[in-house]
N, C-alpha and C positions, 0 to 999 in steps of 0.2 A: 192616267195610270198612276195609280199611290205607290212614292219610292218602294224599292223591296226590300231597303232595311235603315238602323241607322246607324253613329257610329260615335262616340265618345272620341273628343282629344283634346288634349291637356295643351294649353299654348305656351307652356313652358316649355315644350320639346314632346320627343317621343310618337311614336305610329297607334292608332285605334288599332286595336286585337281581336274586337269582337265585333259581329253584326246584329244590332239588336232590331228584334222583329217590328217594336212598335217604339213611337216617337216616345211615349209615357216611360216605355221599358228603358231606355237612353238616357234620358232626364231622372231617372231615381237612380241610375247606376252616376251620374254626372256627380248630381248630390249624393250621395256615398262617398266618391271620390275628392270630393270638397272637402268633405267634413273630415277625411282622412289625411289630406292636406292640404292644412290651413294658410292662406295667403294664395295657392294656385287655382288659377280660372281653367275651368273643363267647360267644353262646349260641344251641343250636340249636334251633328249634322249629316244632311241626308243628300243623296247622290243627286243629281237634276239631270243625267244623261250615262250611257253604257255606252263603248265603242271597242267594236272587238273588230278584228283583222283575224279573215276567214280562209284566207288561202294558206292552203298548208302543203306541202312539198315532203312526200314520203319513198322513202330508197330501201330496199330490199337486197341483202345481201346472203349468195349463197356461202354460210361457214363449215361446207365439206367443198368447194372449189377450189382445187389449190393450183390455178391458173394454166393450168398444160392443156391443152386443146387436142390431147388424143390420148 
């Protein structure tokens, strides 16, 4: 399966903002960012796994109950 995106980050600090569709799309936005600041290394990288936790626990609550039982 080909990652589903990829992602720019700067090793200087800071979080990737955007998912870019294609590896090419990643590495021109990388370089943009290089050449925007000079001396910081941006690097582009793609997920190698997803894991999501699927149990979910939903509660319903009546808000015209106003707890008297007659």
């Amino acid at each position: 399966m080909t990652p589903p995106y990829w992602v720019v980050w700067c090793e200087d600090g800071g979080s990737p903002t955007y998912k870019h569709p294609g590896p090419m799309d990643a590495q021109r936005e990388a370089e943009r960012l290089a050449r925007a600041h000079p001396g910081k290394s941006f690097v582009v990288l793609c997920p190698i796994a997803r894991v999501t936790e699927t149990r979910l626990k939903v509660e319903n609550f009546d808000p015209t109950d106003d707890g008297i039982p007659f």
